[in-house]
Structure formats: structure tokens, C-alpha cells
C-alpha positions as CSV (number, residue, x, y, z in Angstrom):
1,X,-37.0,-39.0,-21.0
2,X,-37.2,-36.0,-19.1
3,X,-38.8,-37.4,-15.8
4,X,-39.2,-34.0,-14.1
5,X,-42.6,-33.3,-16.8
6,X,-44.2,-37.2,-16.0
7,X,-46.5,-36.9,-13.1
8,X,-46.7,-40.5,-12.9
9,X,-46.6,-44.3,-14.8
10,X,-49.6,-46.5,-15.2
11,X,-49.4,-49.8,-15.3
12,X,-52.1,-52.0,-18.3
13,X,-50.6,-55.8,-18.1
14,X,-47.7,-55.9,-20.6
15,X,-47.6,-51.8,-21.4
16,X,-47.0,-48.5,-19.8
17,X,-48.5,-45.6,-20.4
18,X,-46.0,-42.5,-19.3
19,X,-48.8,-39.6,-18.4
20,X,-47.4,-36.7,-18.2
21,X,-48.7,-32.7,-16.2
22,X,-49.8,-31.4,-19.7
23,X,-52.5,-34.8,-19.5
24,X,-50.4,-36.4,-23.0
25,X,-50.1,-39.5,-22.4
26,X,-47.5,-42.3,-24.4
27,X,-47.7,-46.0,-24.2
28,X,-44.6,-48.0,-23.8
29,X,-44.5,-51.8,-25.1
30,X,-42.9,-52.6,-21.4
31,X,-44.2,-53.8,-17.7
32,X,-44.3,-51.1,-15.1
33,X,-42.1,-53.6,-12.8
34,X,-39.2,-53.0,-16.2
35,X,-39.8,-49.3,-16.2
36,X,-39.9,-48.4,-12.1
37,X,-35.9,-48.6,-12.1
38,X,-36.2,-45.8,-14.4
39,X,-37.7,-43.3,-12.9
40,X,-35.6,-42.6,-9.3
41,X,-37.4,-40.7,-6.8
42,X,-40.7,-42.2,-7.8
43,X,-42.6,-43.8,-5.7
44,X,-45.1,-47.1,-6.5
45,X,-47.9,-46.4,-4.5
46,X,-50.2,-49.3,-6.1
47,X,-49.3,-52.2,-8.1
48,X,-50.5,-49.9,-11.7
49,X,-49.4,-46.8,-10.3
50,X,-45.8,-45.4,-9.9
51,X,-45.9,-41.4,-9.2
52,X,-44.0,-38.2,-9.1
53,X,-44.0,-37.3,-5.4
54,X,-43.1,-33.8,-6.9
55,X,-46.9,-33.3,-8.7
56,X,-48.6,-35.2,-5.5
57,X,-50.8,-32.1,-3.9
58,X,-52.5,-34.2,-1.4
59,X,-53.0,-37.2,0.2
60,X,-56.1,-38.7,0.9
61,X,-56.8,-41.3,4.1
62,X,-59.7,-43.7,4.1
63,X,-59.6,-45.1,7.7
64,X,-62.4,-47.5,7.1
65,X,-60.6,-49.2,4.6
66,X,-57.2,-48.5,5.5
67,X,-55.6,-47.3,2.3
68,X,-55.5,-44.5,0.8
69,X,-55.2,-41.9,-2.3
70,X,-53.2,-38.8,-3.8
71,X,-54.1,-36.1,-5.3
72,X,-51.9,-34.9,-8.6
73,X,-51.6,-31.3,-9.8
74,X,-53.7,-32.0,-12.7
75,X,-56.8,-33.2,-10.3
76,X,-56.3,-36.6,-11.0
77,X,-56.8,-39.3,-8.3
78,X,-54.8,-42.1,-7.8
79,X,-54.9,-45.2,-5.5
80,X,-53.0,-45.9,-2.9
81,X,-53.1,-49.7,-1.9
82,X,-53.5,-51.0,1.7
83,X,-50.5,-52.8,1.1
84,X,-48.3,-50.0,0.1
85,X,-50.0,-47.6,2.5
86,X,-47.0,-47.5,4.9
87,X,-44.0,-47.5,2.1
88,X,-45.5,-45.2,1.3
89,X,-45.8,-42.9,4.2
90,X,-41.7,-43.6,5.1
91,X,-40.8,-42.6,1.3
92,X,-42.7,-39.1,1.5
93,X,-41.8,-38.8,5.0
94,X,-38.3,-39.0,4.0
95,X,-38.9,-36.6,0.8
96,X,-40.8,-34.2,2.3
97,X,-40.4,-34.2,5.9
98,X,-44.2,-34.9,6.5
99,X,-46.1,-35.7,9.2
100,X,-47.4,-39.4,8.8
């Protein structure tokens, strides 16, 4: 699989589906937890969400609940969990060289 066209994984119980930047999608009989070893350089951001920090165009903060969202290239929205929020944060830090 040619990870640098998948914007991100999306966990749904026993299957993935593999979504990638042209919005195809392809569901895999497998568990996200199987898949994440994967994709290196991906970062889980939410126990249904792994993503490509390469298609991330921003990242949203919602102080008042303490977690958190990113922004994709193809406008789509993803969570970010509270519990996550600071993994998070260190892995793009660390990718990107980004304030947070």
C-alpha cells in the first residue's frame, strides 16, 4: 500500500476503512490496533482515528473541553481525544517543529 496517498485510517469495531486524499475509501477485514504498525509516521489521534500528519492542515483547540481536532486537506474533520491530546502534540512537535 502506498501510504504517502492515505490521509488517514478509520477504525468500525472489527474493520478498517483506508480513506485515502482522492475521498476512495477501502475497507479492510482487520482492527485498527492490527493495522497502526503499518503505517509509520502516522499518528493515532483517537481510538477510530489513525492520521497522516502529512494531509493535517490545521489543528483545532477546544479549551472547554480540553481535546481537540484536525483539519485534513480534503476538509474533513477529525477528533482528537482528550486522552491523546498531548501524544499528540509531542508527535507533531517532533515532525513539524510546532509550537504546542
Amino acid at each position: 500500500m502506498n501510504t504517502e496517498v492515505i490521509s488517514h485510517l478509520e477504525g468500525d469495531g472489527n474493520y478498517t476503512w483506508v480513506c485515502y486524499a482522492s475521498g476512495h475509501k477501502h475497507l479492510i477485514a482487520q482492527t485498527i490496533k492490527v493495522l497502526e504498525p503499518a503505517f509509520p509516521g502516522f499518528i493515532r489521534i483517537h481510538k477510530r482515528f489513525v492520521v497522516n500528519p502529512a494531509f493535517i492542515t490545521q489543528v483545532l483547540v477546544f479549551p472547554e473541553n480540553l481535546a481537540g481536532a484536525v483539519l485534513l486537506r480534503s476538509g474533513t474533520e477529525l477528533p482528537i481525544s482528550r486522552r491523546r491530546w498531548s501524544v499528540f502534540g509531542r508527535q507533531l512537535k517532533q515532525l513539524f517543529n510546532a509550537p504546542f
